[in-house]
DRENZA-815183 format. One record per atom (N, C-alpha, C, O, CB): residue in three letters; atom name; x, y, z. Coordinates in steps of 0.001 Angstrom, whole numbers, plus 524288, in hexadecimal, padded with zeros to 5 digits. Glycine has a CB too. Layout:
Ala:CA:X:Y:Z
...
***
This chain:
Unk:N:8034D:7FB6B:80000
Unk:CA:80000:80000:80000
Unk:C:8037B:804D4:80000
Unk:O:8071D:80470:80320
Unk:CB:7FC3E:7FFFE:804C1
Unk:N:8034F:80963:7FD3D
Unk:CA:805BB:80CD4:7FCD8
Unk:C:8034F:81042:7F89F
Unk:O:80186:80E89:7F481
Unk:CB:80A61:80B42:7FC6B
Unk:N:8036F:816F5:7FA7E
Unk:CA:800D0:81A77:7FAF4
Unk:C:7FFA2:81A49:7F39A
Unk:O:80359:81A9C:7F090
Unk:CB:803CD:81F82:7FE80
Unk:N:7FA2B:819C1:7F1C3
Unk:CA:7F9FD:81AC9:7EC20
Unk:C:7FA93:815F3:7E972
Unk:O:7FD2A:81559:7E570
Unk:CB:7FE0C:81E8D:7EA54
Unk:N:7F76F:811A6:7EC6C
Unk:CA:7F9EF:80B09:7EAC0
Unk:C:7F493:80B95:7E790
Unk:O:7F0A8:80E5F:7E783
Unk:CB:7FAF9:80474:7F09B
Unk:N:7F62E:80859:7E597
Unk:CA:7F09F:806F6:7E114
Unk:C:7EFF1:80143:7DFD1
Unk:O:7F370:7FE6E:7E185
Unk:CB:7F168:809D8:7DA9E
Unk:N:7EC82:7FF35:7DD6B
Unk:CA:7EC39:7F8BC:7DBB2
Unk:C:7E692:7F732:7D74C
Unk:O:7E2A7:7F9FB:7D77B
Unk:CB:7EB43:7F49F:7E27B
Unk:N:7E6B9:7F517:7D59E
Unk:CA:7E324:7F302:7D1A7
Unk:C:7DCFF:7F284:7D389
Unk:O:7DABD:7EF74:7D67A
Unk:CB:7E54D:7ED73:7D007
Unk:N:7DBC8:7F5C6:7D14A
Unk:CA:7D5D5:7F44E:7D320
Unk:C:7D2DF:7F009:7CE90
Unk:O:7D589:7EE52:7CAF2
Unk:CB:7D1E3:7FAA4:7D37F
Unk:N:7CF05:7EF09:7CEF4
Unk:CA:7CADD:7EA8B:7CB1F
Unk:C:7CA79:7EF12:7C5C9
Unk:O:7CD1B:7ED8E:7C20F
Unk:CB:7C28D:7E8A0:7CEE5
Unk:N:7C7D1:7F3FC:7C4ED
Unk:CA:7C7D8:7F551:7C061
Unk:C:7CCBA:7F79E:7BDBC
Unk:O:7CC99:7FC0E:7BBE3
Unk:CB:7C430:7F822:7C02F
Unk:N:7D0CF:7F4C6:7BD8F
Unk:CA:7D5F2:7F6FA:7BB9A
Unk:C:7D85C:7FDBF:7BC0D
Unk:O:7DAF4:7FFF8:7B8AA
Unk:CB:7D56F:7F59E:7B5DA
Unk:N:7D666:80047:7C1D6
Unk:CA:7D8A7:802EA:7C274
Unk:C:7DBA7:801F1:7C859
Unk:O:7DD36:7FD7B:7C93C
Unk:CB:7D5E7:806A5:7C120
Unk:N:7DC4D:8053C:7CB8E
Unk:CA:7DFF3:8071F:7CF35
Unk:C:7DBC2:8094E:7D603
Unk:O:7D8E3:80D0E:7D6EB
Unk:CB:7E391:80CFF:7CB3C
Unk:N:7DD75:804E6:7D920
Unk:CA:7DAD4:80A42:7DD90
Unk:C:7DF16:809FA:7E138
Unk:O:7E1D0:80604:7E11F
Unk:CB:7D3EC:80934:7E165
Unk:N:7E015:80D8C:7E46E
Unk:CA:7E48C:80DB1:7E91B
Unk:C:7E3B3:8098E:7EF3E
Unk:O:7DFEC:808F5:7F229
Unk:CB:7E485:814B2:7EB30
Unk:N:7E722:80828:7EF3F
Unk:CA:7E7D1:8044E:7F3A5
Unk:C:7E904:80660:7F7B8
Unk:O:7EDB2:8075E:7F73D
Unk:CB:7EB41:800A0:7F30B
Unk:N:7E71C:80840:7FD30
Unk:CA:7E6C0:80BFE:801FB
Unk:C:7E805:807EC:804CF
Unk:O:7E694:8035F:8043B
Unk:CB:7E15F:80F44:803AA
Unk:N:7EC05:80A7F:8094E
Unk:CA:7EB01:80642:80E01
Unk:C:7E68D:80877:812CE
Unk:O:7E76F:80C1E:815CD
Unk:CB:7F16A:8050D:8113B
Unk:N:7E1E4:80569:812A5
Unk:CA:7DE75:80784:81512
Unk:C:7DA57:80282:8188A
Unk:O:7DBB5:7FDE7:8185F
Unk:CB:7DBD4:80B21:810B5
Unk:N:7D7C8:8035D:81A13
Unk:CA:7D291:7FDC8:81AF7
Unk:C:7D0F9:7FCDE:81725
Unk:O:7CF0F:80012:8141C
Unk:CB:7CD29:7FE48:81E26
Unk:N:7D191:7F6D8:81642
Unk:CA:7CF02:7F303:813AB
Unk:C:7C952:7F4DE:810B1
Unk:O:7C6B7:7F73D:813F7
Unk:CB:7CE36:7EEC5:817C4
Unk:N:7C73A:7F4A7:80CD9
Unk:CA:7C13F:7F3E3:80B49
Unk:C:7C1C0:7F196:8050F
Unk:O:7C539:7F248:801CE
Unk:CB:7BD69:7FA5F:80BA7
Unk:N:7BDC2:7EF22:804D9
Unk:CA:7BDB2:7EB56:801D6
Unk:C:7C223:7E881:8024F
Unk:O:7C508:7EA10:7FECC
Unk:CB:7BCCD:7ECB4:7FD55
Unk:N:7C445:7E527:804C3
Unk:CA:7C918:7E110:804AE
Unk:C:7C6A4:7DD99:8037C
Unk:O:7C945:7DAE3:80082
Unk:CB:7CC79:7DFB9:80947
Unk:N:7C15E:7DB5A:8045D
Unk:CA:7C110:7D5BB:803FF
Unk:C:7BF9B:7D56C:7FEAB
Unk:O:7BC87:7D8B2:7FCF6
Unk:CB:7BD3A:7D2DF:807DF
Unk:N:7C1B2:7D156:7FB49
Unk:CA:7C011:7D09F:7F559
Unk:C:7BD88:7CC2D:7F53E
Unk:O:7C0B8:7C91A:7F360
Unk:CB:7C471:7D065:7F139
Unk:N:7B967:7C9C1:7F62E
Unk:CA:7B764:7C524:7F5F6
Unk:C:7B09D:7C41B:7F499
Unk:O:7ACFF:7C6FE:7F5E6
Unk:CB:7B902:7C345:7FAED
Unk:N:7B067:7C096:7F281
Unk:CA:7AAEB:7BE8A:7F22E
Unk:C:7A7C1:7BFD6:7F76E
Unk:O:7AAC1:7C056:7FB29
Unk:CB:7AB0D:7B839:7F12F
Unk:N:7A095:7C0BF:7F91F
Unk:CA:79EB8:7C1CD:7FC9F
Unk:C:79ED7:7BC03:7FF6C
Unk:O:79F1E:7BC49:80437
Unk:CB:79A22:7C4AF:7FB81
Unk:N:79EB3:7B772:7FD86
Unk:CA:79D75:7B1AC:7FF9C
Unk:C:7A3D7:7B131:8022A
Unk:O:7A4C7:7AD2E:804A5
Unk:CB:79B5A:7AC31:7F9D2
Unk:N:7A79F:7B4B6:801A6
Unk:CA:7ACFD:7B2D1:802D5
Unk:C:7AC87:7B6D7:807E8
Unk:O:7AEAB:7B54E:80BED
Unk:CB:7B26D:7B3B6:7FDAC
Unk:N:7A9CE:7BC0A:8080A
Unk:CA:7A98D:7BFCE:80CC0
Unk:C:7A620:7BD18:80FA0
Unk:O:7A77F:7BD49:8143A
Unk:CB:7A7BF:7C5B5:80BD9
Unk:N:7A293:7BAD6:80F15
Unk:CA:79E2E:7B945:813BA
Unk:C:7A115:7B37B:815E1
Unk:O:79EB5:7B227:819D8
Unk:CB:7969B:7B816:810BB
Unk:N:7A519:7AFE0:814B4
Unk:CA:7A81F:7ABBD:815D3
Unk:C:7AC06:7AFBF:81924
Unk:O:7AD49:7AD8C:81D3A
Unk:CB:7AA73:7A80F:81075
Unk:N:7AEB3:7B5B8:818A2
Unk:CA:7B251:7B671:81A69
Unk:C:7AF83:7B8B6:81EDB
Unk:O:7B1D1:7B8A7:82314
Unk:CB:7B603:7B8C4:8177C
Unk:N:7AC17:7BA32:81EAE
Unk:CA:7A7C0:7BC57:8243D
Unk:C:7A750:7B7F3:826D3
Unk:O:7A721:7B982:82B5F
Unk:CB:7A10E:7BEA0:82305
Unk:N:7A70B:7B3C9:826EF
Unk:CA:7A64A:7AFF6:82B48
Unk:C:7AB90:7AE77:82EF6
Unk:O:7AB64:7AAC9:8320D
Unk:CB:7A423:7AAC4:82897
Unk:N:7AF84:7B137:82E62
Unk:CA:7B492:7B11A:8323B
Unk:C:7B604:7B822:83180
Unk:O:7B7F8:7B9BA:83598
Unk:CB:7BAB0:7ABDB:82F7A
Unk:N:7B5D1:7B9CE:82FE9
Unk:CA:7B6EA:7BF2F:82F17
Unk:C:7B362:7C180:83025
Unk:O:7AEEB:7BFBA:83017
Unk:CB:7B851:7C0BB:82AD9
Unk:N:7B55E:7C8C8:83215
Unk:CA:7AFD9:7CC80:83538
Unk:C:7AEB6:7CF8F:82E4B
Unk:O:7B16F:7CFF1:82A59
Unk:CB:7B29A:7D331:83CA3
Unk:N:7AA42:7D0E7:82F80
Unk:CA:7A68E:7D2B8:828EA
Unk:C:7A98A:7D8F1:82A47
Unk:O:7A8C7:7DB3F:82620
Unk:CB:79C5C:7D28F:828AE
Unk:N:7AB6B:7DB64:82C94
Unk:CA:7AC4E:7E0B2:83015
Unk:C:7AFEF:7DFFD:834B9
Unk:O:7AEE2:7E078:83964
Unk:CB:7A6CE:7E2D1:83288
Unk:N:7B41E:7DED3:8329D
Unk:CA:7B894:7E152:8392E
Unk:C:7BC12:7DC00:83747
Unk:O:7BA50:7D7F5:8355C
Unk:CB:7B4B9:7E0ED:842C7
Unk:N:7C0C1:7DD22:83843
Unk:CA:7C55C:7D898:8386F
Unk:C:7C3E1:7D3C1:83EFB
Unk:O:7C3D2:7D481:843BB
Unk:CB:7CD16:7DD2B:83952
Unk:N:7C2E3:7CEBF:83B2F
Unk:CA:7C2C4:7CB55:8402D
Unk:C:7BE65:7C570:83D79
Unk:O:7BC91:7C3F8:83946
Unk:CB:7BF4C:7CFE2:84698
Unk:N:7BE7B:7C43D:8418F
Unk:CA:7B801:7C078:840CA
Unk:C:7B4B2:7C1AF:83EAA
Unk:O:7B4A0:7C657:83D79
Unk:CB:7B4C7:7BF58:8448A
Unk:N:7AFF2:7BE29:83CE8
Unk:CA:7AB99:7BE89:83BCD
Unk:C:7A84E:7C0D1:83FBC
Unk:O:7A790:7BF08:84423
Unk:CB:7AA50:7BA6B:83A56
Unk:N:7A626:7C56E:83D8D
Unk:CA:7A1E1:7C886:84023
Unk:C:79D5C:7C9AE:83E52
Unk:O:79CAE:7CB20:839C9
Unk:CB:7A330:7CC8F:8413C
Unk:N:79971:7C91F:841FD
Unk:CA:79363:7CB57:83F00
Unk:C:79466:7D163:83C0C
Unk:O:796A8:7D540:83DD0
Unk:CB:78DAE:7CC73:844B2
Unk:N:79369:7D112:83A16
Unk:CA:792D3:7D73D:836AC
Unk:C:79199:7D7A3:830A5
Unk:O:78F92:7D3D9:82E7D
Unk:CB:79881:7DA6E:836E6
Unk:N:792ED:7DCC5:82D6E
Unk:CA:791B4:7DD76:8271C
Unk:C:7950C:7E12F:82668
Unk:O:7970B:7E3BF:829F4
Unk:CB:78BC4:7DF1F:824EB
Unk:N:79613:7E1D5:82080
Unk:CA:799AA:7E518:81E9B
Unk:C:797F5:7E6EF:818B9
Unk:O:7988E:7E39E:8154B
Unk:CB:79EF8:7E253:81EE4
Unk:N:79661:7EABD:81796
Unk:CA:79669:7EDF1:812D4
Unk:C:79B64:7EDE8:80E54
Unk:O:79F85:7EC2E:81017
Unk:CB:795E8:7F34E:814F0
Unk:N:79B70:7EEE4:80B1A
Unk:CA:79FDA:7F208:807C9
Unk:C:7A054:7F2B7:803BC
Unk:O:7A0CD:7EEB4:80120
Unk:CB:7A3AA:7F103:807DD
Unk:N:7A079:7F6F9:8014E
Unk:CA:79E5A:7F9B9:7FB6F
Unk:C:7A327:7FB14:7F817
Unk:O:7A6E0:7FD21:7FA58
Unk:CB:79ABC:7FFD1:7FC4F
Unk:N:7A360:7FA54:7F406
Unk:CA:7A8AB:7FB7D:7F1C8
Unk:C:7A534:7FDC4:7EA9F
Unk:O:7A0F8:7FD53:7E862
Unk:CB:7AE06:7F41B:7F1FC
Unk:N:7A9AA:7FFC6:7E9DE
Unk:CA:7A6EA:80217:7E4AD
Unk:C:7A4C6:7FEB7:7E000
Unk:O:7A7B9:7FDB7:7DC56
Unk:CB:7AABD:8057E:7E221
Unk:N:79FAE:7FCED:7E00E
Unk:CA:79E4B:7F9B4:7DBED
Unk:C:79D1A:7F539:7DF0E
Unk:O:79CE5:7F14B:7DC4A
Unk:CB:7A269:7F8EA:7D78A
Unk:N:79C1A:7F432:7E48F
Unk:CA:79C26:7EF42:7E6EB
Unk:C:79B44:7EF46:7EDF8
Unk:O:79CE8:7F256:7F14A
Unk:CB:7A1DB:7ECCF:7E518
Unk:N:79934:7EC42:7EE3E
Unk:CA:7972C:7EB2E:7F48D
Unk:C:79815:7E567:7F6D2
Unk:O:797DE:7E12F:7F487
Unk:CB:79076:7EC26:7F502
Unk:N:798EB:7E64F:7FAE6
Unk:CA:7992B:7DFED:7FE46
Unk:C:79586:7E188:8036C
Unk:O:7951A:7E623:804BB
Unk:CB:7A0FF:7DD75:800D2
Unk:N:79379:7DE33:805A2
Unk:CA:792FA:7DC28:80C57
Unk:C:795AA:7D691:80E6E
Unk:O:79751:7D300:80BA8
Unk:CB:78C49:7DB2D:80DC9
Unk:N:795A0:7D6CE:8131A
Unk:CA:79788:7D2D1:8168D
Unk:C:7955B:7D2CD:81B3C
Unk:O:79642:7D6D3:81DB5
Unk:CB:79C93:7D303:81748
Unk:N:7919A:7CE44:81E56
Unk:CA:78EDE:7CE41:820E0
Unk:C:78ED1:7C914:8253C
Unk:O:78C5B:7C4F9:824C9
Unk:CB:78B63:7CF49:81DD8
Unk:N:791EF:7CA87:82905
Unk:CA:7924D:7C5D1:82C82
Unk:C:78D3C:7C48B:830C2
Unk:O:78D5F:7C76F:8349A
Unk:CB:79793:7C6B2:82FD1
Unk:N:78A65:7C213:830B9
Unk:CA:78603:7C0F1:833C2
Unk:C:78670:7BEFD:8374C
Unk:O:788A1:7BACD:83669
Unk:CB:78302:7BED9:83239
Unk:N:7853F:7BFA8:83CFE
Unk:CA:7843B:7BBC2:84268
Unk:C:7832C:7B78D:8433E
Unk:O:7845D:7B4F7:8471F
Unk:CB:78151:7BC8C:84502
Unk:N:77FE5:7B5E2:83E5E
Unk:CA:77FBE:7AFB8:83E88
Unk:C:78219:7ADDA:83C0A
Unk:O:7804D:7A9B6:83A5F
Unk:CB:77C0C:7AD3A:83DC4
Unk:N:7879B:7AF7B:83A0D
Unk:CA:78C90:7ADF4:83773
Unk:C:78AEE:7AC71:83144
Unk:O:78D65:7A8C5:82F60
Unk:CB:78F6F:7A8B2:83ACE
Unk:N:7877D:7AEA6:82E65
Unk:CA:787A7:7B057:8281B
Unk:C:78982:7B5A5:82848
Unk:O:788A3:7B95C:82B35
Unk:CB:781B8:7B02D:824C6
Unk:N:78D0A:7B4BE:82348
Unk:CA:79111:7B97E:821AD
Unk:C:78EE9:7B88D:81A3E
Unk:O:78EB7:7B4C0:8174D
Unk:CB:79A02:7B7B7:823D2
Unk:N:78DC9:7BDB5:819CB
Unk:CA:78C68:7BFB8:81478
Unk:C:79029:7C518:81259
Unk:O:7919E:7C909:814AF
Unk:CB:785F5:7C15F:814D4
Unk:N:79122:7C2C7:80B76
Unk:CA:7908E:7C7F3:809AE
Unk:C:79021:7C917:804EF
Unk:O:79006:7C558:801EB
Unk:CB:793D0:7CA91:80B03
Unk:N:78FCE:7CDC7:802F8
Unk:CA:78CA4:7CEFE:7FED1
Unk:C:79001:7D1E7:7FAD3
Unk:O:79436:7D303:7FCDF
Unk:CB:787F1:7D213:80099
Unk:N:78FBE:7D342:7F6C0
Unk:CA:7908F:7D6DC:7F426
Unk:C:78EC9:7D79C:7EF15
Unk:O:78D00:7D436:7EC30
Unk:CB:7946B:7D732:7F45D
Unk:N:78F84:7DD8B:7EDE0
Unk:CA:78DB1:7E008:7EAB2
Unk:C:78F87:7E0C8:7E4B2
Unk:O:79447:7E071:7E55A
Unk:CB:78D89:7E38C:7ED06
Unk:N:78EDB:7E193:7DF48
Unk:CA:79270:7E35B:7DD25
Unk:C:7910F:7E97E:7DAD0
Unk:O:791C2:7EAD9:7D641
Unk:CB:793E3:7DF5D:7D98B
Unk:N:78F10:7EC9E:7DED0
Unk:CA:78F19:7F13C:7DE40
Unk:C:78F96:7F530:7E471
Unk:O:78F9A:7F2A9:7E889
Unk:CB:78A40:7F1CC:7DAE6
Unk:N:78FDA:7F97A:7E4AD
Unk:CA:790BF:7FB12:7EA58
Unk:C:7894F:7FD20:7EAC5
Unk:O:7870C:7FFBD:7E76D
Unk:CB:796E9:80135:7EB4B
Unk:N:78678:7FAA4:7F0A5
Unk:CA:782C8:7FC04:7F32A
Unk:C:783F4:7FEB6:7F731
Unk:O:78850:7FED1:7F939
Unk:CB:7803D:7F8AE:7F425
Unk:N:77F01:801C9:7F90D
Unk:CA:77EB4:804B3:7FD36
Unk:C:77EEF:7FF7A:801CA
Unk:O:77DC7:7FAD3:80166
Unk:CB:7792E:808D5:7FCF7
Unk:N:780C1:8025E:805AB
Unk:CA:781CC:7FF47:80C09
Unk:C:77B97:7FF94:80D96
Unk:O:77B41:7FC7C:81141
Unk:CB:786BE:8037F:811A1
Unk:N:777F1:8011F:80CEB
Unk:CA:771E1:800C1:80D92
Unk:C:7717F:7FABB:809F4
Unk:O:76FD2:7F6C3:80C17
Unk:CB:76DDB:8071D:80A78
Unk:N:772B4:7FAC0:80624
Unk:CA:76ED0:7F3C2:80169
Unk:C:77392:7F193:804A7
Unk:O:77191:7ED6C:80606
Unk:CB:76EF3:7F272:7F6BD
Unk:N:77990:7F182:80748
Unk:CA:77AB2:7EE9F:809FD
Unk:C:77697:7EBEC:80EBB
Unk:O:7745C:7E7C8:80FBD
Unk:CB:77E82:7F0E6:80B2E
Unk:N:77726:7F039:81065
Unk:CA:77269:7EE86:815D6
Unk:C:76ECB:7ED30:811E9
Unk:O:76D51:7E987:814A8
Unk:CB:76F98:7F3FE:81B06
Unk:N:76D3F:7ECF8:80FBD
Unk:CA:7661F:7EB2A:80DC6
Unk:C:76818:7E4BA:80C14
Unk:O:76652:7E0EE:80E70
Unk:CB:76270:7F001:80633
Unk:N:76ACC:7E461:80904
Unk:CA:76D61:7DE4E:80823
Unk:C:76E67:7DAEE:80BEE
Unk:O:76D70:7D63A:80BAA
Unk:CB:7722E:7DE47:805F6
Unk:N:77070:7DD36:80FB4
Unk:CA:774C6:7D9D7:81384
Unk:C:76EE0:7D94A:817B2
Unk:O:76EC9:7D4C6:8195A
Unk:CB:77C37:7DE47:816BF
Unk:N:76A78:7DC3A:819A2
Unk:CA:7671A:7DBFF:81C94
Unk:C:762BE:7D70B:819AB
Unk:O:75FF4:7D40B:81C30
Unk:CB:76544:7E1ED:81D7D
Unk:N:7631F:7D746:814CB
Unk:CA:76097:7D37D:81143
Unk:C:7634A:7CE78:8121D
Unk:O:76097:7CA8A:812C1
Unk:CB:760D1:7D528:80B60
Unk:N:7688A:7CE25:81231
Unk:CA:76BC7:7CA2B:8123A
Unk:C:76A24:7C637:8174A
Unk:O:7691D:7C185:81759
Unk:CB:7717A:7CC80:81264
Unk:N:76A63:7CADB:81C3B
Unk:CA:76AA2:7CA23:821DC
Unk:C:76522:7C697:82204
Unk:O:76563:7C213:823A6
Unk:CB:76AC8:7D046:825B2
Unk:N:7601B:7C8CF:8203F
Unk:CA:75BCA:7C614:82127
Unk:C:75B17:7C191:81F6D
Unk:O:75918:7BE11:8220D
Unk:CB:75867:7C82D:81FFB
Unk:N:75C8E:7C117:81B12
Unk:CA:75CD4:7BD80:8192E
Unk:C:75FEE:7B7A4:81BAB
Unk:O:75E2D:7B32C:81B63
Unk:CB:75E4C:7BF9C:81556
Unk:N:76321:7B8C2:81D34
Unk:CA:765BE:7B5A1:81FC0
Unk:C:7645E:7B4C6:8254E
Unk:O:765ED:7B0F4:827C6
Unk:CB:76A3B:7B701:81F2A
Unk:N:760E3:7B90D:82791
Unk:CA:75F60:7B998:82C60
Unk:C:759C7:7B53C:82D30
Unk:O:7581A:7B303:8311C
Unk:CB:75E58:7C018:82D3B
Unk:N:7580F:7B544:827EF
Unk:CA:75326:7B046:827A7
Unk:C:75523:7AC46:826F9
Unk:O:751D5:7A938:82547
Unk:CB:74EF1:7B02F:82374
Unk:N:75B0A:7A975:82796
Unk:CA:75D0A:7A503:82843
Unk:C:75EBC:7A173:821FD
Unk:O:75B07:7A1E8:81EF6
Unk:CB:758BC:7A25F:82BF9
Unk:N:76145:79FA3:820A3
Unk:CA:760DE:79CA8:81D5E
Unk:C:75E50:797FE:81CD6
Unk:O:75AAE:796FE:819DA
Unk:CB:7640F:79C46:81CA8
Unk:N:760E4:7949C:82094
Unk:CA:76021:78EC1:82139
Unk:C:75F89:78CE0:82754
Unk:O:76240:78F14:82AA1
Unk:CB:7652C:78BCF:81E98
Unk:N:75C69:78949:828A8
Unk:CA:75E64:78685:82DFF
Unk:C:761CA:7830D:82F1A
Unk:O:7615B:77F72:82BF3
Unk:CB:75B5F:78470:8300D
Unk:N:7645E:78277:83178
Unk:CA:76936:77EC1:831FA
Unk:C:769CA:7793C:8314A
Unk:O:76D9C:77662:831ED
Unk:CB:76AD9:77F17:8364D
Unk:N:76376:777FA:82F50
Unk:CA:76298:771E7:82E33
Unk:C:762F3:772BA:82954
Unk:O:7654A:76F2A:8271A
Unk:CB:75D5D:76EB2:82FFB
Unk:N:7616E:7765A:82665
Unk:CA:7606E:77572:8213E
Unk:C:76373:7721D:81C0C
Unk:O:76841:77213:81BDC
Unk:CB:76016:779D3:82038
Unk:N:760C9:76FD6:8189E
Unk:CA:76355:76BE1:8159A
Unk:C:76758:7703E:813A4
Unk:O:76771:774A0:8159F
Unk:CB:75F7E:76855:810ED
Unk:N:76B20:76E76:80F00
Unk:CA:76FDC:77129:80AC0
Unk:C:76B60:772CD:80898
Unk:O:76B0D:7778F:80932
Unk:CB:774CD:76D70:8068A
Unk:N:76679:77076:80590
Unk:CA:76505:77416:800A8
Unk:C:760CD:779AC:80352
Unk:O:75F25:77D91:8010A
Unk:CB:760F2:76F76:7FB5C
Unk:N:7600D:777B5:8098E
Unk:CA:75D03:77BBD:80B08
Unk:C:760A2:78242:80A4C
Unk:O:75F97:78691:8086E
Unk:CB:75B35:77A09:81166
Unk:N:76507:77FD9:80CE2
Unk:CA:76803:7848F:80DF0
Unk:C:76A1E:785BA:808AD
Unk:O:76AB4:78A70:807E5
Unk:CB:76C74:783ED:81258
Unk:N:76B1E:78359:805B6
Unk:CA:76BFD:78482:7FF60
Unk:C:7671B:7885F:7FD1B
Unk:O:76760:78C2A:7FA29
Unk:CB:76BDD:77E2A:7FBA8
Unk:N:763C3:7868F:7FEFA
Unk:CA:75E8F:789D6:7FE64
Unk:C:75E20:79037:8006E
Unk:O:75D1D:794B2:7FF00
Unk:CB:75A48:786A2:801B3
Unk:N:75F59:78DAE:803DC
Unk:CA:75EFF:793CE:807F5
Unk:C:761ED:795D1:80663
Unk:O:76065:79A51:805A5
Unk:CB:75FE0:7947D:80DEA
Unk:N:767E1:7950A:80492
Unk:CA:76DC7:799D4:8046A
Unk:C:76ABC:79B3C:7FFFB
Unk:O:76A05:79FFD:7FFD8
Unk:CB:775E7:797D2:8034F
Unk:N:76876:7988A:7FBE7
Unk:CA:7675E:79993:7F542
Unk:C:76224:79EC6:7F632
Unk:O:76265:7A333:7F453
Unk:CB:76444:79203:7F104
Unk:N:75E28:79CDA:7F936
Unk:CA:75B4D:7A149:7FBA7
Unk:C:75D56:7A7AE:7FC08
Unk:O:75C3F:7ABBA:7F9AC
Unk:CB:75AA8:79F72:800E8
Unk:N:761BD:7A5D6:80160
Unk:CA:763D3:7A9E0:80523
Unk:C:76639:7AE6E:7FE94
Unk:O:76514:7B2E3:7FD2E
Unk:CB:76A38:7A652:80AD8
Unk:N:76A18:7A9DC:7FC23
Unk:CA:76E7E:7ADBA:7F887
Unk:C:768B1:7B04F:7F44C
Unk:O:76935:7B50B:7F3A2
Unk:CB:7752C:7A8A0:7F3B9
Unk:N:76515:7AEAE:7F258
Unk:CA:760D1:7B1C5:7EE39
Unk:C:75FB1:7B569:7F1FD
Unk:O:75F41:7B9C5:7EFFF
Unk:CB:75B08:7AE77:7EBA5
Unk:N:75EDE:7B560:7F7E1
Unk:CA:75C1E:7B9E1:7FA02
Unk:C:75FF6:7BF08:7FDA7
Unk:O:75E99:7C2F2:80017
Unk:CB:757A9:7B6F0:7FDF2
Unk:N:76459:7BCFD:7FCA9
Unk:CA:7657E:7BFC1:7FCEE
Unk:C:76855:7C42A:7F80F
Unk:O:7690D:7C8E6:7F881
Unk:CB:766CD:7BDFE:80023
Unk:N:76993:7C08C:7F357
Unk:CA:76A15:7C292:7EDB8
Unk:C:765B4:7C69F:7ED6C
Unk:O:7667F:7CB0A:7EBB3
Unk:CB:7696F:7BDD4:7E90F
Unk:N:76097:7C4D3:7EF54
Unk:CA:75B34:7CA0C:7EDB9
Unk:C:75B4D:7CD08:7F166
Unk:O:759E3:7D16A:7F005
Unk:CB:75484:7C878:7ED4C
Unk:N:75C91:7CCB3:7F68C
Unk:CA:75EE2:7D0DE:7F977
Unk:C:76191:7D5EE:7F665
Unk:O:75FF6:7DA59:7F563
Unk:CB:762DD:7CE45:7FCB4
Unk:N:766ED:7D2E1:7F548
Unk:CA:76B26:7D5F7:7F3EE
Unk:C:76874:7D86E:7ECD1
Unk:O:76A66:7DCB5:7EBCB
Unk:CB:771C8:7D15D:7F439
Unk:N:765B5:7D6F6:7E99C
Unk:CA:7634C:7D9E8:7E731
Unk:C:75F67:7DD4F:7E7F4
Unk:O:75EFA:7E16A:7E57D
Unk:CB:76278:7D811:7E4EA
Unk:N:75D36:7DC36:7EA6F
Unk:CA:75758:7DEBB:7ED41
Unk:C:75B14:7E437:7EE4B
Unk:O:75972:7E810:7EBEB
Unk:CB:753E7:7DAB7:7F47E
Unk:N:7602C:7E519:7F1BD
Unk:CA:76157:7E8FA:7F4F1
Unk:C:7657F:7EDF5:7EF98
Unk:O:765F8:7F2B9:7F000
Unk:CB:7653B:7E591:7FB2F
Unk:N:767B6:7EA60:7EB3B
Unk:CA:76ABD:7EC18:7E65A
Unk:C:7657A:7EC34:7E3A5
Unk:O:7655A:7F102:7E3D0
Unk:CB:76FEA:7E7F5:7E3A7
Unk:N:760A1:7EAE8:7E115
Unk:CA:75C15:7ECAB:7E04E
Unk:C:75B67:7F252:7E301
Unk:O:75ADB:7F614:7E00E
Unk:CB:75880:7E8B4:7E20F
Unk:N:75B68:7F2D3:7E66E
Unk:CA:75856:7F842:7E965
Unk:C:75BDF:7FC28:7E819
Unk:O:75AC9:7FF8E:7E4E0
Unk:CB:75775:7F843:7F06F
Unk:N:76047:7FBE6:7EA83
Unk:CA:7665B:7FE72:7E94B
Unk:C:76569:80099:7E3B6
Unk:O:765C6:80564:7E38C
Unk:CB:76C0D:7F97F:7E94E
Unk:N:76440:7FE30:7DEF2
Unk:CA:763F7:7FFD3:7D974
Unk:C:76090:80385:7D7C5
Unk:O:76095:80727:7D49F
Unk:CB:76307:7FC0A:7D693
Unk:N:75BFD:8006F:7DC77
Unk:CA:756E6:80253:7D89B
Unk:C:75796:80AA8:7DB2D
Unk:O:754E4:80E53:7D99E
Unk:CB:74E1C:7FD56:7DB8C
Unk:N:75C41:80AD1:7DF64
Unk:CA:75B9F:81155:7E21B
Unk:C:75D02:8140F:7DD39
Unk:O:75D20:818DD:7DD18
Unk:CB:7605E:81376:7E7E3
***
């Protein structure tokens, strides 16, 4: 690092490299962040902790959402939303999951059933909330 450093960005130009706090460091799939939330804190260096995390970057959005009853979710975008259709998604997400999936007896194809359920409703969630967002 040194004063006026520069490095390759994705559209073949140039942005400067600061030594500063971290944002955007993590480069990964959302199914690889919600696996790294189950030993890691979603917010603060350490363990896994209940909490959520926002983050907007130009052209693009993520969440990360560690839950109390130990489901960890996250999401993303490929455009930047307001932190309001965050909350409107992630509260959609929450209920959803808050009406349970499966009971702990349930056969493989029940719960095959249910995740196949859970992932369509929450897909119309997450349109329902990029629907509204458009239609302002």
């Amino acid at each position: 690092m040194a004063v006026g450093a520069t490095a390759p960005d994705a559209h073949g130009r140039t942005f400067s490299l600061e030594h500063d706090a971290g944002s955007g460091g993590l480069i990964m799939s959302t199914a690889t962040i919600a696996r790294f939330l189950g030993t890691h804190a979603v917010w603060n260096i350490g363990a896994r902790e209940v909490g959520g995390r926002y983050g907007r970057f130009a052209g693009t959005g993520a969440a990360a959402v560690s839950r109390a009853d130990g489901i960890d979710f996250a999401i993303a975008f490929n455009r930047e939303i307001e932190y309001a259709d965050y909350d409107a998604v992630v509260a959609r997400i929450q209920s959803i999951l808050d009406g349970g999936l499966v009971s702990r007896r349930a056969t493989v194809d029940t719960v095959l059933m249910g995740l196949a359920r859970l992932v369509q409703r929450v897909a119309d969630a997450i349109r329902d909330v990029v629907a509204r967002r458009l239609d302002r």
